[in-house]
C-alpha positions in Angstrom: 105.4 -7.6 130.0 104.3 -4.7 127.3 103.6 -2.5 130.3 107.3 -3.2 131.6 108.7 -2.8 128.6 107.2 0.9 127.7 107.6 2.0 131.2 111.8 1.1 130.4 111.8 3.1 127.6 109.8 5.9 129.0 112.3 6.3 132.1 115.3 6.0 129.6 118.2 8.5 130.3 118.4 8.4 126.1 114.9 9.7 125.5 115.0 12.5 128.4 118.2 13.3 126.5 117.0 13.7 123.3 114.0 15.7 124.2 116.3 17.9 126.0 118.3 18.7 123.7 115.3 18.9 120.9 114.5 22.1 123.4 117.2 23.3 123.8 117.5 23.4 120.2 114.3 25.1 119.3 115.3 28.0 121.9 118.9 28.5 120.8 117.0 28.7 117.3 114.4 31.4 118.6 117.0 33.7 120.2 119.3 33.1 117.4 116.5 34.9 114.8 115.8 37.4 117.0 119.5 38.4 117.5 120.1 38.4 113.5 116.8 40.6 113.1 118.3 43.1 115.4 121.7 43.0 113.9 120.1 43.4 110.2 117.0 45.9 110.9 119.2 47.8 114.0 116.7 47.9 116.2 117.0 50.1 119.1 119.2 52.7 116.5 117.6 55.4 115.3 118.3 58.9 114.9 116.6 61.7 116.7 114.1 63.7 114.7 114.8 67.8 115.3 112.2 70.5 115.8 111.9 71.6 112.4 109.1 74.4 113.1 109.8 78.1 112.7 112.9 77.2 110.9 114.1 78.3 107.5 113.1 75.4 105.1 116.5 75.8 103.5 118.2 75.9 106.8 116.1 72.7 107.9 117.6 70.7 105.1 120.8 71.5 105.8 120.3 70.3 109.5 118.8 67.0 108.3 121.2 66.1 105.9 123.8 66.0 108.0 122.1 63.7 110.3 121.6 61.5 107.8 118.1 62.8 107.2 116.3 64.4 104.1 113.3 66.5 103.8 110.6 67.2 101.2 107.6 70.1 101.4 104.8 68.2 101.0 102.3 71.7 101.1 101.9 75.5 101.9 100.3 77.1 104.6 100.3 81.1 105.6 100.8 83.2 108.8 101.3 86.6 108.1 103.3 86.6 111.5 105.9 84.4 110.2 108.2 85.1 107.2 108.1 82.8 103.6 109.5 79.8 103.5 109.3 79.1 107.3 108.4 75.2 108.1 104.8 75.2 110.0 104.5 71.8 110.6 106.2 68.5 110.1 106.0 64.7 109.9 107.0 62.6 112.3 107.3 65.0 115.1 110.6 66.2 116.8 111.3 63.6 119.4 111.0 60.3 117.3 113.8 58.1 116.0 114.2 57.1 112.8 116.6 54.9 110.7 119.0 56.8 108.4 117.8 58.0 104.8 113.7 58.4 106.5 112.0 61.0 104.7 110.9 64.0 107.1 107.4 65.5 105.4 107.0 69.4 106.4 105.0 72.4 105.2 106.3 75.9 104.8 104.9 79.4 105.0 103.3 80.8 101.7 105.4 84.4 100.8 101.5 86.0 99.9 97.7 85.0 101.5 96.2 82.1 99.6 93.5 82.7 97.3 90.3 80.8 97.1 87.5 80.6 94.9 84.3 81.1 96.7 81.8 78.0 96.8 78.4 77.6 95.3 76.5 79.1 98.1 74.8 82.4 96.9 71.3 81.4 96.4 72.0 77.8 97.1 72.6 77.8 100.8 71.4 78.7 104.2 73.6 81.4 106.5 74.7 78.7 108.8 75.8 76.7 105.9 78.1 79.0 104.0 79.3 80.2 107.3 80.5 77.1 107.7 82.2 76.2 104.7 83.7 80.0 104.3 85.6 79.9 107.8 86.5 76.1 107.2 88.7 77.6 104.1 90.5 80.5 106.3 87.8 83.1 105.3 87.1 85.8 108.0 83.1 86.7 108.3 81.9 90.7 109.1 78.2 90.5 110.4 76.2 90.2 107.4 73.7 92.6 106.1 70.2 91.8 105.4 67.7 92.4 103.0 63.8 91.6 102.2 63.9 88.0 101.2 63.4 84.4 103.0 65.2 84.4 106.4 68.8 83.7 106.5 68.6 82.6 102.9 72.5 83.6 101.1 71.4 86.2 98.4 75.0 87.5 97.9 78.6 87.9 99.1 80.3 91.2 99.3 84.3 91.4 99.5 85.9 94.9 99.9 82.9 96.7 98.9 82.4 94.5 95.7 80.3 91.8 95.2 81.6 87.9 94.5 80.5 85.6 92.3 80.7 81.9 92.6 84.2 80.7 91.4 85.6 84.5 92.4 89.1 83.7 93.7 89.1 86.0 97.0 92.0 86.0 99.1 91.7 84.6 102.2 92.8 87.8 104.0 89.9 89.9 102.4 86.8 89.8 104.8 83.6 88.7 103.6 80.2 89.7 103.8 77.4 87.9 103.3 73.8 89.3 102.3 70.5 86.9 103.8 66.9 87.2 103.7 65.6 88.7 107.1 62.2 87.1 106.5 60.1 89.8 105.0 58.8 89.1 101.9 57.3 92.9 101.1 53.8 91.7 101.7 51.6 95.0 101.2 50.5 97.0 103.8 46.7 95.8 105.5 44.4 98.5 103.5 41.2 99.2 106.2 38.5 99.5 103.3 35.9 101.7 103.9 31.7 102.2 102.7 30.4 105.0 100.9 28.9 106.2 104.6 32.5 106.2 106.5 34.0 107.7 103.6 31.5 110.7 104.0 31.6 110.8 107.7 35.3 111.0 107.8 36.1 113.0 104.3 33.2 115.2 104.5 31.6 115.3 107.8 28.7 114.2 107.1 27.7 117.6 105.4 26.7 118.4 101.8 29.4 120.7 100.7 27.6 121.9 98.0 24.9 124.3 97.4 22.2 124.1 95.1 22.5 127.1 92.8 18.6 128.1 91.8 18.4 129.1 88.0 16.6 132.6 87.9 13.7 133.1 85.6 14.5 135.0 82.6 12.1 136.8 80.8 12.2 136.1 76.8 10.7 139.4 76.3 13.4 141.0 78.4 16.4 139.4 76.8 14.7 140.8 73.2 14.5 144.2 74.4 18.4 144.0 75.6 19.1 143.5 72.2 
């Protein structure tokens, strides 16, 4: 009778309703968030970043704010090729959309070569090393000149003809050189010593240079009558 009675109610137009329309609910509910999400955050609008690069920074803004955009230089960079205040880079890219008021990040062209001080690396570093760290900063290397010390040790730097010191601001346009051991430590010459024997064979000849001089006898009585 129990089992009749459930299988009734299980079969019942009335519950197959109400689950139905519990669905239905739940997905008008799911596309109804989505919709309003879109409407609020406008997805799918966006406004088309320009390419910014190799333009004037002031001209740039200009060009942003009338789309809606604004910009701020967040650093410096140089190219001697390009003139001041010419953008070298920028972020995001040209190509991506963004909403209205988004910030666009770019970095301009320094009017005059950035100057750096020069690293701790004269007497503290291997050739490799501040070869390294010098062109990692912009620094241009000339072949560096070598003196009597341990090999490829840093013993100096040399800019224009002068030498650096650590902390030296040097601009990055002025060509470094840097002076390293070339291994020799100025180890005296191998001295070939020599006995008494070679030294006569070789100096002498192996002949007495000398004469004996004989003393010749002198008569008192002679010397007395000189006299």
């Amino acid at each position: 009778m129990k089992a009749k009675d459930f299988l009734r109610k299980f079969c019942s137009l009335y519950l197959w309703g109400n689950l139905l329309a519990m669905a239905l609910f739940v997905v008008g509910l799911c596309f109804g968030v989505n919709y309003g999400l879109e409407v609020y955050t406008h997805h799918g609008e966006g406004i088309e970043i320009p390419d910014l690069v190799n333009m004037r920074a002031s001209n740039a803004r200009v060009l942003l704010i009338e789309k809606g955009l604004d910009l701020v230089v967040a650093d410096s960079g140089y190219n001697k090729r390009l003139p001041a205040d010419c953008i070298l880079a920028q972020s995001p890219g040209p190509g991506m959309k963004v909403k209205a008021g988004r910030v666009i990040y770019v970095t301009i062209n320094s009017p005059s070569s950035p100057s750096f001080p020069i690293p701790d690396l004269i007497d503290n570093s291997s050739y490799r090393e501040a070869e390294a760290k010098l062109t990692s900063l912009g620094f241009k290397l000339l072949p560096p000149k070598r003196i009597t010390g341990e090999r490829d040790w840093v013993y100096g730097i040399i800019s224009r003809g002068r030498h650096v010191n650590t902390g030296d601001y040097v601009s990055i346009e002025s060509p470094l050189t840097l002076i390293i051991g070339n291994g020799q430590y100025g180890e005296e010459e191998d001295i070939d010593y020599m006995d008494a024997d070679e030294i006569e064979q070789q100096y002498i000849g192996g002949q007495d240079e000398f004469e004996e001089v004989e003393t010749p006898n002198v008569n008192v009585d002679d010397v007395s009558d000189v006299q």
